[in-house]
C-alpha positions as CSV (number, residue, x, y, z in Angstrom):
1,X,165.9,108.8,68.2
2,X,164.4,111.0,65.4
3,X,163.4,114.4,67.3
4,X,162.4,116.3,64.6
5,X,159.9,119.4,65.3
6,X,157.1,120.0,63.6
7,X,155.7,123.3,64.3
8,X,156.3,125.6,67.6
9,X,155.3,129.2,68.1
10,X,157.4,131.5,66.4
11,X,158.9,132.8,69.5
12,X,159.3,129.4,71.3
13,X,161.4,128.4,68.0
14,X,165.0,128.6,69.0
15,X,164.2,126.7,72.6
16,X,161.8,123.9,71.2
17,X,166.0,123.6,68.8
18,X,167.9,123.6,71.7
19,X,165.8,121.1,72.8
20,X,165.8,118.7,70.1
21,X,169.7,119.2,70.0
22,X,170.7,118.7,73.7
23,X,168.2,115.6,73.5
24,X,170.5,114.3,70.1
25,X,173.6,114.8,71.9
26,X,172.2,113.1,75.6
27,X,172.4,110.2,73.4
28,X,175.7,110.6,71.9
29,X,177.0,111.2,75.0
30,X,176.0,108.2,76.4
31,X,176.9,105.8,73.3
32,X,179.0,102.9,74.2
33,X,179.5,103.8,77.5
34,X,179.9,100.9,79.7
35,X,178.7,100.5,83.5
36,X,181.9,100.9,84.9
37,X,183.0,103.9,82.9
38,X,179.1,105.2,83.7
39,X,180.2,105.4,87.4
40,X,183.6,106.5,87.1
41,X,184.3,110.1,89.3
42,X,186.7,112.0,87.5
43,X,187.3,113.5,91.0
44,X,186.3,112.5,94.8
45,X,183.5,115.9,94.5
46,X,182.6,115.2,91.1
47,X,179.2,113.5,89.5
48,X,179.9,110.2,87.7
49,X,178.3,110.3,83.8
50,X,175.0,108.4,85.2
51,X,174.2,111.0,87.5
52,X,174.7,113.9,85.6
53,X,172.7,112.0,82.8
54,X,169.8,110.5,85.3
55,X,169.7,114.4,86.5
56,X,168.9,115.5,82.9
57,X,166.0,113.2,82.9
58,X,164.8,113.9,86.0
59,X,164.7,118.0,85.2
60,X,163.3,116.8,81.5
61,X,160.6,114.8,83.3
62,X,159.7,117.7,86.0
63,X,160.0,120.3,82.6
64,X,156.4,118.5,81.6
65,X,154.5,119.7,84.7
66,X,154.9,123.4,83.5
67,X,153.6,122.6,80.4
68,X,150.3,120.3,81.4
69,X,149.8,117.4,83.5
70,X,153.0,116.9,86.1
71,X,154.2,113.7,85.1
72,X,155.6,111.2,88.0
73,X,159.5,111.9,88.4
74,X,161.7,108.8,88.6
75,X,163.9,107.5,91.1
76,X,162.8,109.7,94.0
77,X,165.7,112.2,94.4
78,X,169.1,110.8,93.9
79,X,169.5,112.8,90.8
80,X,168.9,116.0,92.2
81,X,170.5,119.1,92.5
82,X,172.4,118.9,95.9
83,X,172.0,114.9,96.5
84,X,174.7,113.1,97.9
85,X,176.1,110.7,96.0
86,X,175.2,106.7,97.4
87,X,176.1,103.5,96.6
88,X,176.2,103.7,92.7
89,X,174.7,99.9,92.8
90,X,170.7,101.0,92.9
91,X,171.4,103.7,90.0
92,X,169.9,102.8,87.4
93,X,171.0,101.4,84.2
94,X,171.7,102.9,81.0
95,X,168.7,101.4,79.3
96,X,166.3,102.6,81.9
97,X,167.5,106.0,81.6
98,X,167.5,106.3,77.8
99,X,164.0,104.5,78.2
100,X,162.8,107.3,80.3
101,X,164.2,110.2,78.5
102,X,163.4,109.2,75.0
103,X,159.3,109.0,76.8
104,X,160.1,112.5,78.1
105,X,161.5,113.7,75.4
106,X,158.6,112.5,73.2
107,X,156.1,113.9,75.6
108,X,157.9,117.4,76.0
109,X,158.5,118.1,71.8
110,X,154.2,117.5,72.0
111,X,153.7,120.0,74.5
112,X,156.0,122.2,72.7
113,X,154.2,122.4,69.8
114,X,151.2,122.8,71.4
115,X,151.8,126.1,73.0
116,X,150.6,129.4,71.8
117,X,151.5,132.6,72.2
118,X,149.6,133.8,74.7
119,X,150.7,130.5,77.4
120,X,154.3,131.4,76.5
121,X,153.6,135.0,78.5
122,X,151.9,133.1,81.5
123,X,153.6,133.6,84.8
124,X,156.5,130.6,85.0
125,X,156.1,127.8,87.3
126,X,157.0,128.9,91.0
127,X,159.8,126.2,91.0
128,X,161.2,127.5,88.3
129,X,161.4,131.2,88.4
130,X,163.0,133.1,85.9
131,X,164.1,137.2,85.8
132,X,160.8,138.0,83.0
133,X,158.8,135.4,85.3
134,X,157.2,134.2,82.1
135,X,156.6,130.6,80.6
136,X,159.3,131.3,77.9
137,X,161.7,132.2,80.0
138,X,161.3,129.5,82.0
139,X,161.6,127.0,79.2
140,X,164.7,128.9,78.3
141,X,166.5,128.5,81.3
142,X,165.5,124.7,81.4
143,X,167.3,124.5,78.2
144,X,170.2,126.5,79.0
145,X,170.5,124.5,82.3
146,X,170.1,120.7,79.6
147,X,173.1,122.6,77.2
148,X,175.6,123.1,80.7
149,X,175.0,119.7,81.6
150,X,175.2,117.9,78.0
151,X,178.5,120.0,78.5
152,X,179.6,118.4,81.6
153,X,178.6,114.9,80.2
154,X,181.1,115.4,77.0
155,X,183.7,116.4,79.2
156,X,183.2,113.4,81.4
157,X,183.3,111.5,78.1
158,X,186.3,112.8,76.8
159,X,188.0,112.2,80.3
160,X,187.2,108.4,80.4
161,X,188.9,108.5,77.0
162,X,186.1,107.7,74.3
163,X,185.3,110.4,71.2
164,X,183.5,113.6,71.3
165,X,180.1,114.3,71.4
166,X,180.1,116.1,68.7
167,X,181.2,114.9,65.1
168,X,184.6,116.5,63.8
């Protein structure tokens, strides 16, 4: 996926990049992963690589409410923060999770470059409160939170025994 920016406010700059970079790594992390390996634990309390990567889609999808219209979030709530994990047979597949985060993804690099100045300073959305309580820093927390879990996804990666995320 090419998720080059085209213009952002000045001070929404280094976000709208981590953005574009944790979305280019999502998708390296995921390459050549098969279903089994996908659903792997690495331990009895840990997330397998589909639900840390359907979580990431889930908070990207929820990321477009703050910025306009709230956009439907999929898969009700087994990706979210706290779920339990179920039967790993009605997660979905690979190839309906890329589907919906390259749409999100899509979506959210739009918004971003919509944004002035003066929304960036709006309070942030109550769900998603951040210490300056502003848009901005709401937006930078979402992409600090994207950069932990693209983390946890190239650890998981590495642990099942396929190549880094990032290029050597």
């Amino acid at each position: 996926m090419n998720v080059e920016l085209l213009t952002v406010e000045p001070s929404l700059a280094p976000v709208a990049h981590q953005f574009r970079d944790t979305t280019r790594l999502y998708g390296r992390a995921l390459d050549g992963v098969t279903r089994d390996a996908l659903l792997t634990r690495p331990g009895p309390r840990s997330n397998p690589l589909l639900w840390v990567a359907g979580h990431l889609v889930q908070q990207r999808t929820r990321l477009l409410g703050a910025l306009g219209p709230a956009r439907q979030i999929p898969w009700d709530d087994i990706f979210g923060t706290g779920s339990i994990i179920g039967d790993l047979r009605v997660y979905p597949g690979i190839g309906e999770l890329e589907a919906v985060w390259r749409s999100s993804t899509d979506e959210l690099l739009r918004r971003l470059q919509r944004i002035g100045g003066a929304e960036l300073t709006a309070p942030s959305p109550e769900w998603l409160r951040t210490q300056d309580g502003t848009l901005l820093g709401a937006l930078s927390f979402a992409a600090l939170h994207e950069a932990y879990h693209i983390g946890q996804m190239g650890f998981i990666r590495k642990w099942l025994g396929l190549d880094a995320i990032f290029d050597a």
